[in-house]
VOPAGU-2260 file (C-alpha; in pm, 1 decimal, decimal comma):
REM VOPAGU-2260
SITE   aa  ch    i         X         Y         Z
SITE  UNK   A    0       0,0       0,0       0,0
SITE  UNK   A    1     125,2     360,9    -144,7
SITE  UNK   A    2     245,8     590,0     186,7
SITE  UNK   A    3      22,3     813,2     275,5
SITE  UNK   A    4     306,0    1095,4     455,9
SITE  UNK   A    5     295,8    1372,0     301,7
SITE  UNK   A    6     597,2    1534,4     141,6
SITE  UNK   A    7     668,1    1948,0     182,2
SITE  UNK   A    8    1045,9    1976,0      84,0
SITE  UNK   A    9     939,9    2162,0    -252,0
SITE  UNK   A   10     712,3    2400,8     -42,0
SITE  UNK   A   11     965,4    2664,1      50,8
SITE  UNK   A   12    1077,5    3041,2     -81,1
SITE  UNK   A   13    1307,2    3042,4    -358,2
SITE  UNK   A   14    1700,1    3134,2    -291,5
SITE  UNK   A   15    1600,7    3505,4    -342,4
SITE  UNK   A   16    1351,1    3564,2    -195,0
SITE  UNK   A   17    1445,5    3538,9     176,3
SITE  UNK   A   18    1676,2    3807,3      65,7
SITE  UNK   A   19    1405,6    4048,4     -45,4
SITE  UNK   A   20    1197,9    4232,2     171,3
SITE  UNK   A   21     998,0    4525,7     115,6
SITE  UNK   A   22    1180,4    4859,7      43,7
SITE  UNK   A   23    1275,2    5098,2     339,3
SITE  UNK   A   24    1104,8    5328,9     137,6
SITE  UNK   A   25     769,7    5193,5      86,1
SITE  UNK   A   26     747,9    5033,8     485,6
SITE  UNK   A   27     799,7    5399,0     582,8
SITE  UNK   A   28     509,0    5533,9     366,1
SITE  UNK   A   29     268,0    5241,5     521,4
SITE  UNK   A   30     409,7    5376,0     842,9
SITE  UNK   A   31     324,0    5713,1     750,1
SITE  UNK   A   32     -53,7    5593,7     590,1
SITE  UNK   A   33    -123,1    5416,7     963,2
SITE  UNK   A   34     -19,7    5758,7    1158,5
SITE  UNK   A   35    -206,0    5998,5     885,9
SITE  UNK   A   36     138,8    6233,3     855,3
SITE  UNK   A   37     298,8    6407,9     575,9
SITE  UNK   A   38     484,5    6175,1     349,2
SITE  UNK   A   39     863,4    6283,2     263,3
SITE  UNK   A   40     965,3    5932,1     237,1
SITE  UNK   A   41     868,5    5798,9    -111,3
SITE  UNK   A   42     905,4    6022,2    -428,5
SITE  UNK   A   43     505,3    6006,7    -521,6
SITE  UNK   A   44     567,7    6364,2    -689,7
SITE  UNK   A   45     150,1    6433,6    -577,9
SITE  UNK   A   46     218,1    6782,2    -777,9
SITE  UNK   A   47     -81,6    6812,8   -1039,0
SITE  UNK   A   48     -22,3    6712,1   -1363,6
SITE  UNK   A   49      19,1    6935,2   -1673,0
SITE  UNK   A   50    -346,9    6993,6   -1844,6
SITE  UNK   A   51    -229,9    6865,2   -2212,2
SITE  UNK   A   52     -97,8    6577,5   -2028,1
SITE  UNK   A   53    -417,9    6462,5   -1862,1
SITE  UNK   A   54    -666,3    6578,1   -2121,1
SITE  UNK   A   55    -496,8    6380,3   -2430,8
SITE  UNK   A   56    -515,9    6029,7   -2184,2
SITE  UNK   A   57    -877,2    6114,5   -2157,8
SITE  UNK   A   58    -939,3    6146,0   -2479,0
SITE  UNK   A   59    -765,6    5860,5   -2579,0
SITE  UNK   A   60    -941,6    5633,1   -2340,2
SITE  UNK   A   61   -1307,8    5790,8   -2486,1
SITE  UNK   A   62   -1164,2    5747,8   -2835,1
SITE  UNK   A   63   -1110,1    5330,9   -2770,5
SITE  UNK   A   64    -713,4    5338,1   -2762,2
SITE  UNK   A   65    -699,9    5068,8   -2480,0
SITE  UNK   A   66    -606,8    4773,9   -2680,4
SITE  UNK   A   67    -247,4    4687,6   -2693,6
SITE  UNK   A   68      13,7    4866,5   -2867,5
SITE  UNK   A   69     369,1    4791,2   -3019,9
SITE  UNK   A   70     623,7    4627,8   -2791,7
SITE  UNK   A   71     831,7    4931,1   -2846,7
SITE  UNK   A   72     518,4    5179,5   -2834,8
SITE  UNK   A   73     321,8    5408,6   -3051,7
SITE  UNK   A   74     501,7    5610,6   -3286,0
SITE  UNK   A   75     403,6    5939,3   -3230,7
SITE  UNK   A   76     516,8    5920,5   -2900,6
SITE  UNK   A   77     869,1    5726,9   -3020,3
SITE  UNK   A   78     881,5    6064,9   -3210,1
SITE  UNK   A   79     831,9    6305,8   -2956,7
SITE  UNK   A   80    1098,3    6114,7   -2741,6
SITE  UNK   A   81    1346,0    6138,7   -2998,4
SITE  UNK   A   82    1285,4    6512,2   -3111,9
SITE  UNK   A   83    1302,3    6526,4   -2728,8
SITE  UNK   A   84    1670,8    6349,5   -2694,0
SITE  UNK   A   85    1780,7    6553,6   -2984,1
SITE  UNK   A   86    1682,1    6890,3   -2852,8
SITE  UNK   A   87    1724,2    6864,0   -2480,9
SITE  UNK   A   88    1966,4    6599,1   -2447,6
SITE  UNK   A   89    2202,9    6655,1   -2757,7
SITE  UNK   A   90    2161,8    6294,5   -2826,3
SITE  UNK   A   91    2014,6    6177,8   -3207,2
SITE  UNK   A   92    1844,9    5833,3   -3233,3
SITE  UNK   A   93    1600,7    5694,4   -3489,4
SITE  UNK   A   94    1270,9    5652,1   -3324,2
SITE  UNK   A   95    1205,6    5349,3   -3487,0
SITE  UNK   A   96    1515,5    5153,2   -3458,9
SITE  UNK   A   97    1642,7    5320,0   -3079,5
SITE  UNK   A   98    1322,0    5415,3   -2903,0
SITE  UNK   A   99    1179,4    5174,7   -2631,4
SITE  UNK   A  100     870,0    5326,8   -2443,8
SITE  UNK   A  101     849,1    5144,2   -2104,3
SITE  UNK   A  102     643,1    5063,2   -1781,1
SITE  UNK   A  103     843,7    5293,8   -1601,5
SITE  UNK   A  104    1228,7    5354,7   -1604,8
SITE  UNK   A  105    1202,1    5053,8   -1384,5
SITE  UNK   A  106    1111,5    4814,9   -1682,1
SITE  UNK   A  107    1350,1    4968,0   -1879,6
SITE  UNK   A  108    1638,8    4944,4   -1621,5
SITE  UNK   A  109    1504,0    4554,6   -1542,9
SITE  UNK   A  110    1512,1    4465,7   -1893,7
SITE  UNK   A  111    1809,5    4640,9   -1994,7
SITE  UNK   A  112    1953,2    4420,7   -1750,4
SITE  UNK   A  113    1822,6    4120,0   -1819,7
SITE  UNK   A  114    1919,7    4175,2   -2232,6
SITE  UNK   A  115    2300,5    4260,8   -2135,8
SITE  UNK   A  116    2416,7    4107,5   -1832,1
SITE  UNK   A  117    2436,6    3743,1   -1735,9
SITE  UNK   A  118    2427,1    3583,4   -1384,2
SITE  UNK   A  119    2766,7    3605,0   -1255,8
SITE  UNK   A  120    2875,3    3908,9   -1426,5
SITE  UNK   A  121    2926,1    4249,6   -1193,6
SITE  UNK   A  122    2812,3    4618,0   -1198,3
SITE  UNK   A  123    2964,5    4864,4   -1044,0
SITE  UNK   A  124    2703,4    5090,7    -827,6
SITE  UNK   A  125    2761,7    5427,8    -725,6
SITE  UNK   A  126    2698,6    5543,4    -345,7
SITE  UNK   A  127    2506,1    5656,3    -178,4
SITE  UNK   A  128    2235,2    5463,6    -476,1
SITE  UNK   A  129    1892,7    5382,0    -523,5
SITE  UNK   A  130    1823,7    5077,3    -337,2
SITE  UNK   A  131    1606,7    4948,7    -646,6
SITE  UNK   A  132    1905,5    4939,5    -874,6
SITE  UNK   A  133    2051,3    4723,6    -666,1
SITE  UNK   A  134    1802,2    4475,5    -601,7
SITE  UNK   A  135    1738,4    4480,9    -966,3
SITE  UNK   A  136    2128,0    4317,8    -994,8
SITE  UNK   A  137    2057,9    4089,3    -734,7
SITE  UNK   A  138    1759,5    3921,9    -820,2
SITE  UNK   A  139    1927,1    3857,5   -1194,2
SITE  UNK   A  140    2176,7    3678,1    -984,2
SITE  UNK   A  141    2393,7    3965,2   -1076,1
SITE  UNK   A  142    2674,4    4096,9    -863,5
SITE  UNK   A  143    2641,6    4524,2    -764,6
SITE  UNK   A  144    2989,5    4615,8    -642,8
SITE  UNK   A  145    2945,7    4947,0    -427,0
SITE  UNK   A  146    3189,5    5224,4    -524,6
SITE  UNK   A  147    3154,2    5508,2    -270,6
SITE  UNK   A  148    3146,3    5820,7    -408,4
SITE  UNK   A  149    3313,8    6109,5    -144,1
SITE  UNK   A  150    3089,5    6330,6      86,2
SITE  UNK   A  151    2960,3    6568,7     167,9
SITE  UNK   A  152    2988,8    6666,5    -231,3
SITE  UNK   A  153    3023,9    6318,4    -314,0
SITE  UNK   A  154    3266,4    6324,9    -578,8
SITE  UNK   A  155    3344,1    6063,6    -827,1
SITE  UNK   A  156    3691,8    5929,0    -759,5
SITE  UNK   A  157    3888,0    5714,9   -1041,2
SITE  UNK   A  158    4138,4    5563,6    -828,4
SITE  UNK   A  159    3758,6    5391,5    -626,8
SITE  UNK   A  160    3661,3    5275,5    -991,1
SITE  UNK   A  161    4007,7    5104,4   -1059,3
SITE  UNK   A  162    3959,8    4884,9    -706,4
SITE  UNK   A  163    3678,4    4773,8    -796,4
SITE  UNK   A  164    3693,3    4660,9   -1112,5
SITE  UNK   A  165    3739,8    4272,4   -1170,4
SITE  UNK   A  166    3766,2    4043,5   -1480,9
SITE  UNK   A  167    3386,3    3941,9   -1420,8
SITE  UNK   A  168    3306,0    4312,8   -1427,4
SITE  UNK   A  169    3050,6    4445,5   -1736,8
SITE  UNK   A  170    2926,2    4783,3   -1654,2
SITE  UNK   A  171    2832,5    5062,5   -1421,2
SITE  UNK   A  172    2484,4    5239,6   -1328,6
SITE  UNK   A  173    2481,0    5596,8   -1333,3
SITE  UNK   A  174    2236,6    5808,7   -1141,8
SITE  UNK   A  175    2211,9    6165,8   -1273,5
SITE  UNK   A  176    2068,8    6354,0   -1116,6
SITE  UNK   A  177    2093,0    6090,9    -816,1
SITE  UNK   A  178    1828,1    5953,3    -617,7
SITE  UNK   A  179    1884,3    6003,8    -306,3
SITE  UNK   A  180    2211,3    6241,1    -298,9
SITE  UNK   A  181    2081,3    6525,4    -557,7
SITE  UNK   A  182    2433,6    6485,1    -697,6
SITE  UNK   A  183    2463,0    6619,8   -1065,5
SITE  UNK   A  184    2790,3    6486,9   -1241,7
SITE  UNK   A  185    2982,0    6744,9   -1389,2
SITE  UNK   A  186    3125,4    6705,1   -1715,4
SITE  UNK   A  187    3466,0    6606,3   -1612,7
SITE  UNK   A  188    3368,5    6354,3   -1426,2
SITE  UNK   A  189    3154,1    6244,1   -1674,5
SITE  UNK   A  190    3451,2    6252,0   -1949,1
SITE  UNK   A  191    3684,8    6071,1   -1679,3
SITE  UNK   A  192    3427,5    5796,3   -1623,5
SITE  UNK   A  193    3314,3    5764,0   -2000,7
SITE  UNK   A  194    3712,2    5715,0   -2050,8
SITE  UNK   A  195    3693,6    5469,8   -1737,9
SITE  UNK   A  196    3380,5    5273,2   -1945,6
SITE  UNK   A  197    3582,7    5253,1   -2272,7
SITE  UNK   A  198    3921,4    5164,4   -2133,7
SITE  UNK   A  199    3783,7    4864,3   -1949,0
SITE  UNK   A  200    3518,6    4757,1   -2201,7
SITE  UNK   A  201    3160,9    4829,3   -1994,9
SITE  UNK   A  202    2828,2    4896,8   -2033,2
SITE  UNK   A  203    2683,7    5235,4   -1875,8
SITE  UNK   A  204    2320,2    5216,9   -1808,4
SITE  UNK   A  205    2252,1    5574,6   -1718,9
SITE  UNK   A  206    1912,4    5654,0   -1518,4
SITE  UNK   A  207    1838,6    6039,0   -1603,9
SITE  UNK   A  208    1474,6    6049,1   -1445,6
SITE  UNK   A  209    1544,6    6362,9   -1250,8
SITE  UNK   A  210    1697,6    6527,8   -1579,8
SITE  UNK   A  211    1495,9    6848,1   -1605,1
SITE  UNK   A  212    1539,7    6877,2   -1202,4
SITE  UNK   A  213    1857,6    7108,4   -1162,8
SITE  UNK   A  214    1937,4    7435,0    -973,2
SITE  UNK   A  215    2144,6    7711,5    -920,6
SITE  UNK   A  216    2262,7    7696,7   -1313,7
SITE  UNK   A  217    2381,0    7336,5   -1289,2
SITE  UNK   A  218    2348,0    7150,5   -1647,5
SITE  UNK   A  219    2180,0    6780,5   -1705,7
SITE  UNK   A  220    2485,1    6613,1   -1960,1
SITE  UNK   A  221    2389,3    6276,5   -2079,5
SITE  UNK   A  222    2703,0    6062,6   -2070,6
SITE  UNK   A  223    2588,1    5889,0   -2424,1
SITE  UNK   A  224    2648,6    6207,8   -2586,9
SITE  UNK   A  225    3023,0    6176,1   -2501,2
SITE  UNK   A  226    3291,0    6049,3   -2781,1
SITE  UNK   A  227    3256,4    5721,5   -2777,9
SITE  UNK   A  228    2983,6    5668,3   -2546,9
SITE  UNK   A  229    2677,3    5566,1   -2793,9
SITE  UNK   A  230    2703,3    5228,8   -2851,9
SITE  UNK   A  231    2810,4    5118,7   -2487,7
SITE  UNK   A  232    2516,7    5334,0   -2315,7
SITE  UNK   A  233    2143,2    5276,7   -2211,0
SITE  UNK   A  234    2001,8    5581,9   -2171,3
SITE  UNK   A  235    1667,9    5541,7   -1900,4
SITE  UNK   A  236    1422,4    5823,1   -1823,0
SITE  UNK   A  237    1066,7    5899,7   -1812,2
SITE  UNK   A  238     780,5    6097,2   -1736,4
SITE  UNK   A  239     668,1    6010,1   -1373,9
SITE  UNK   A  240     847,3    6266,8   -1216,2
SITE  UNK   A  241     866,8    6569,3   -1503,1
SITE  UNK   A  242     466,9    6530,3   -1561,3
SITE  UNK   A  243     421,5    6409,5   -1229,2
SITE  UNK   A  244     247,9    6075,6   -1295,4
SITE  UNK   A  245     406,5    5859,0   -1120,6
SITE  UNK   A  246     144,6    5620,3   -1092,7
SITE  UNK   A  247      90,8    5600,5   -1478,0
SITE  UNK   A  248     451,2    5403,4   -1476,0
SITE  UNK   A  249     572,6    5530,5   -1836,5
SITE  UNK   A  250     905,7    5555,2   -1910,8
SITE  UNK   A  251    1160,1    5529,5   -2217,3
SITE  UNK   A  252    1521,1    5425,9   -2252,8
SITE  UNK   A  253    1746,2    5488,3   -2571,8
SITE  UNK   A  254    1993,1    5239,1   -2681,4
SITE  UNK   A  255    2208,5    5145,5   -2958,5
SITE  UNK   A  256    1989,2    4954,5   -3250,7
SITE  UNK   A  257    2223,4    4710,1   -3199,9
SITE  UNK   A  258    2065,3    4616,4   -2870,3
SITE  UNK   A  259    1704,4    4689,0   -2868,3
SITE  UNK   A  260    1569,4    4412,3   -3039,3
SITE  UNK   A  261    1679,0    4224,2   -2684,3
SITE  UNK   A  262    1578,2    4502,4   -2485,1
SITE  UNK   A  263    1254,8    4489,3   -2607,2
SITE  UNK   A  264    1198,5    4141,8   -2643,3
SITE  UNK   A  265    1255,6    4110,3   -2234,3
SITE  UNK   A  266    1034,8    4427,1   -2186,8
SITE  UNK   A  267     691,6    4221,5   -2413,4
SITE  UNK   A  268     781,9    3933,2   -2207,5
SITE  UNK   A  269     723,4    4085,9   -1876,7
SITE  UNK   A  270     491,3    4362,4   -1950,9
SITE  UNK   A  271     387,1    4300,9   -2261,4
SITE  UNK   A  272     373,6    4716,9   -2317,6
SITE  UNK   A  273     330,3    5079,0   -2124,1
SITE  UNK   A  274     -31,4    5097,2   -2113,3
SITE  UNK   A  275    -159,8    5233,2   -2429,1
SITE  UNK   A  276    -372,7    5555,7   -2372,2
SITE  UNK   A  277    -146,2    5680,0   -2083,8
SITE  UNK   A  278     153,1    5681,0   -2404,4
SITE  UNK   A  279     -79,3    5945,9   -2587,4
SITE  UNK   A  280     -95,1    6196,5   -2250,9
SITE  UNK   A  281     287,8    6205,5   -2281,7
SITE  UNK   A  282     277,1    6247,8   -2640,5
SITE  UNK   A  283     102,9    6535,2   -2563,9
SITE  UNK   A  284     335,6    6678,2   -2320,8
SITE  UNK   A  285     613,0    6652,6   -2490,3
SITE  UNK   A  286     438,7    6773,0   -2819,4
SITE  UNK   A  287     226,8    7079,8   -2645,8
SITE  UNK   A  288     433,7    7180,3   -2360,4
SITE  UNK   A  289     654,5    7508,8   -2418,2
SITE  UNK   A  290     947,9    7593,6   -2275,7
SITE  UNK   A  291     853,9    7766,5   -2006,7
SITE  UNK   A  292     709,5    7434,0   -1862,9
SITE  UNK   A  293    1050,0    7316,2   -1755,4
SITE  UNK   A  294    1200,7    7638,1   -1681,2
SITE  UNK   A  295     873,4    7726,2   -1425,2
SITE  UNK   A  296     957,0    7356,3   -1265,6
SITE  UNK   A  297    1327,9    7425,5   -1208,7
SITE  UNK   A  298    1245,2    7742,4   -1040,8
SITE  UNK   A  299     943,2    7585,1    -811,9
SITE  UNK   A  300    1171,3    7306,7    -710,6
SITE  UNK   A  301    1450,6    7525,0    -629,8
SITE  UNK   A  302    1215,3    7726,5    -420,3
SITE  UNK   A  303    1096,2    7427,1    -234,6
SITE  UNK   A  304    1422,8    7267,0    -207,8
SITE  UNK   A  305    1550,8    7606,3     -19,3
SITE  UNK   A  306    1239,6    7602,8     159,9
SITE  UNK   A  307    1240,4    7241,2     350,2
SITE  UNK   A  308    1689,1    7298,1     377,2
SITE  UNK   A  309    1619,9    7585,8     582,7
SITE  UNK   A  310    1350,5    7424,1     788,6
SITE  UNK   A  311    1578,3    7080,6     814,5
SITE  UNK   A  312    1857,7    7347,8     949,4
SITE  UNK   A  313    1630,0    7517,9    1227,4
SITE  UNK   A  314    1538,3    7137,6    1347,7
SITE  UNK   A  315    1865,5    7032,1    1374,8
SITE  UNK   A  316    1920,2    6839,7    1043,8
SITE  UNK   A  317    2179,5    6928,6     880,2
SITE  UNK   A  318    2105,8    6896,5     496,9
SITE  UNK   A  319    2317,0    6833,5     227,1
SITE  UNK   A  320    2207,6    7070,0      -4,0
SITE  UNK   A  321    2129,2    6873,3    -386,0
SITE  UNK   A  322    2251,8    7034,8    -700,4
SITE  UNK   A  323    1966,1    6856,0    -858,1
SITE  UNK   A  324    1654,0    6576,6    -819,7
SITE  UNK   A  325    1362,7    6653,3    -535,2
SITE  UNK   A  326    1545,7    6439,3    -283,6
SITE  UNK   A  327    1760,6    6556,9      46,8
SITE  UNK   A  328    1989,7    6388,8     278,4
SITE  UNK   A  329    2009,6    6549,6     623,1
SITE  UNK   A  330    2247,9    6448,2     932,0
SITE  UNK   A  331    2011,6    6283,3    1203,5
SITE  UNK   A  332    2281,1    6217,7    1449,8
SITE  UNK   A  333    2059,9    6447,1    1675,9
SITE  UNK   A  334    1766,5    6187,9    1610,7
SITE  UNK   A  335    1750,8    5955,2    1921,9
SITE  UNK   A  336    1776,7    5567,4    1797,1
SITE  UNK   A  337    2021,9    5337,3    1759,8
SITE  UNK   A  338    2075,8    5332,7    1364,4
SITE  UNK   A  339    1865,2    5490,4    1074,0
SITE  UNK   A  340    1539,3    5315,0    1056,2
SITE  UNK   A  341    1478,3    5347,0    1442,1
SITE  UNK   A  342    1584,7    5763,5    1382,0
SITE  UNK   A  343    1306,4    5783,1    1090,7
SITE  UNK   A  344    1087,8    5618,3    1336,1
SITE  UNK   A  345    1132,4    5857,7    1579,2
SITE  UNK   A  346    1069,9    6138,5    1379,4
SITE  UNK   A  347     763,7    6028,7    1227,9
SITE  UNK   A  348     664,3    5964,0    1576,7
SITE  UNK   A  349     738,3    6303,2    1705,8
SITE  UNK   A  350     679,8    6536,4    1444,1
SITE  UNK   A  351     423,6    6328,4    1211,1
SITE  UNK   A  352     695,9    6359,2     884,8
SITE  UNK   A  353     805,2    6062,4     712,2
SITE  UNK   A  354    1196,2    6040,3     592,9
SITE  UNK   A  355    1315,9    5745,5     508,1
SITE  UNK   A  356    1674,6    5621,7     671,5
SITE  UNK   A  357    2011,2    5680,5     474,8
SITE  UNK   A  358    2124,5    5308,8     539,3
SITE  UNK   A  359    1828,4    5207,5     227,9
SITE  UNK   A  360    2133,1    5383,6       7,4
SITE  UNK   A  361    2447,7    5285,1     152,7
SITE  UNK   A  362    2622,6    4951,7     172,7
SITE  UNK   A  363    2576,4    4812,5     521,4
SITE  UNK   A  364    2695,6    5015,4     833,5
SITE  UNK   A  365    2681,3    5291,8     635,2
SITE  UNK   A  366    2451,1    5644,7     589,6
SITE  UNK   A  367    2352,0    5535,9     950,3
SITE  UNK   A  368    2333,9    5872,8    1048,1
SITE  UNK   A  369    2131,9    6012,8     750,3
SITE  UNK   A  370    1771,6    6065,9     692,0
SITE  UNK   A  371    1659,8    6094,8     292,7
SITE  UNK   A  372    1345,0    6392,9     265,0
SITE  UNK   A  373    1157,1    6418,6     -47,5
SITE  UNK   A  374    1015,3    6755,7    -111,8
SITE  UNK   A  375     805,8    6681,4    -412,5
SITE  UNK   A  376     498,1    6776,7    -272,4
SITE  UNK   A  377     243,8    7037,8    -268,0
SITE  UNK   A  378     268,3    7351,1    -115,8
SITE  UNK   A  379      19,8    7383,6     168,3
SITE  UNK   A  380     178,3    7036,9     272,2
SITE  UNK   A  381     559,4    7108,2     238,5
SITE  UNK   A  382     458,9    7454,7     444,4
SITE  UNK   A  383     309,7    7225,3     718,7
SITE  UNK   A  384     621,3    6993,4     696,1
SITE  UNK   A  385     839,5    7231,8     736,0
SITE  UNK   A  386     647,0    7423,3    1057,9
SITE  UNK   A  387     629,7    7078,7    1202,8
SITE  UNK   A  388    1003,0    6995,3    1150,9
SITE  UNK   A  389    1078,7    7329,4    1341,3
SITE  UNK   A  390     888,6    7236,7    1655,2
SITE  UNK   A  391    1118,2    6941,7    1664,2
SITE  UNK   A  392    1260,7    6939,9    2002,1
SITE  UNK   A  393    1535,5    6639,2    1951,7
């Protein structure tokens, strides 16, 4: 007679996953939700969108444009990215051979990845770095080798590359402007770590989702546009943050023709496409939206950026002033707590403002004594997070 015992040996997790919780980020923002405060912790961008931008989705949802579209996406939108890229970012592509629209820069960073890199290989990572890039690498059995970049201004040092480099290593991930740091690479070091990419044969996927997001006369250069650069360079954005839609999830990435068949091959097979009417709203914006758009959102961002620094100052928080991006990191060695998660804790506690704790961008043991502030928000609500962050007592 068969045995009856019942076998559970295949029932378990598999080797990622026990590695992979939920982001720092995104527990903080439930922690937030459950205590009704202001949220600083996760970039939501809850700005209202531009009119063009809203209206044309509309319309394209009445008009029946909810079926799928092209893996790569519809073409006048392709278009606008490329007259885009050619205009704003000095960098030419065909639309139709070098355009990949996207569910969110995260799809096209996750299937970059998964077109380019095999399990084993290694990518350098710059710190302080967004925590998602990371995990990304990881769970494509990938290897992210931290290079820390040098506070407070955290410059990019050469001599950091060159020790971390190994023969298993394939490319780098660029953050500019970086999430969470606000750091804006200057041109130099741009031209000193294109010639780093070249001389040791990488790959440079470059995340420019905070592009338009720069102050006090600092300049956006996309590292693609540098000699050499082109073929060797994935170049991610999108419109979450710039339209402030970042629950639409629609993003782009530029690459070499070369590589894009790939690219988009892993991007059907996961998400099949961005969803369809959403791509006409930021055909719009990019088509309708004049100049003045951007310029008006550098100087509003400046203005809050100035705004929550001198309120982090008055509370004790030192901040780290960002060249660029909506994001701040702020000394909380002040903060009661132990390390950086029990810190944001406190503060939420005490002052009902959500930051989320350096350590989420910092190899561990480090950014310990940092808190990360977003100040994408509206106005009335950055005005009462910064008059609450002054009453903080310490």
């Amino acid at each position: 007679m068969p045995s009856t015992a019942t076998r559970t040996e295949n029932l378990r997790l598999s080797d990622l996953a026990p590695q992979h919780i939920q982001s720092e980020i995104r527990a903080m923002s439930v922690a937030c939700d459950a205590l009704g405060g202001i949220n600083m912790a996760q970039g939501v961008c809850d700005t209202d969108p531009p009119h063009p931008v809203v209206e044309a989705a509309i319309e394209a949802i009445r008009s029946g444009k909810n079926i799928y579209t092209r893996a790569d996406g519809i073409a006048s939108l392709r278009e606008a990215i490329a007259e885009k890229l050619g205009g704003f970012n000095g960098l030419h592509v065909d639309p139709h051979t070098q355009v990949l629209v996207t569910s969110g820069a995260t799809g096209a960073m996750n299937s970059a990845l998964l077109a380019l890199l095999n399990p084993g290989d290694e990518c350098l990572v710059l710190e302080p770095f967004y925590g998602y890039h990371n995990t990304t690498l990881m769970t494509q059995r990938v290897k992210p080798v931290v290079v820390p970049l040098a506070a407070p201004d955290w410059t990019l040092s050469v001599d950091a590359l060159r020790a971390a480099v190994t023969p298993k290593t394939r490319a780098i991930i660029l953050n500019s402007p970086s999430n969470p740091s606000g750091k804006v690479f200057s041109l130099p070091e741009l031209e000193a770590l294109a010639e780093f990419a070249i001389e040791h044969d990488l790959i440079v996927f470059t995340d420019e989702m905070y592009e338009y997001f720069v102050y006090d006369g600092a300049r956006h250069i996309s590292i693609a546009t540098l000699p050499g650069m082109a073929e060797r360079t994935i170049t991610i954005s999108g419109f979450s943050k710039t339209f402030s839609v970042t629950g639409w999830r629609l993003g782009y990435l530029a690459a070499s023709e070369r590589w894009l068949p790939a690219i988009t091959y892993f991007h059907d097979l996961t998400y099949v496409c961005a969803p369809a009417p959403l791509q006409h709203g930021a055909a719009a914006g990019l088509l309708q939206l004049p100049a003045s758009f951007y310029s008006e959102l550098v100087a509003e961002y400046q203005a809050k950026r100035d705004k929550i620094c001198a309120a982090l100052t008055d509370a004790g928080l030192t901040p780290s002033v960002p060249s660029g991006a909506y994001y701040i990191l702020a000394d909380a060695s002040g903060v009661p707590g132990a390390d950086a998660k029990q810190r944001a804790r406190r503060l939420l506690a005490e002052t009902g403002v959500a930051a989320v704790s350096g350590s989420a961008f910092f190899s561990e043991g480090r950014g310990e004594h940092l808190l990360r502030f977003c100040f994408a928000k509206k106005q009335a609500e950055l005005d009462d997070a910064c008059q609450r962050l002054r009453a903080y007592k310490g």
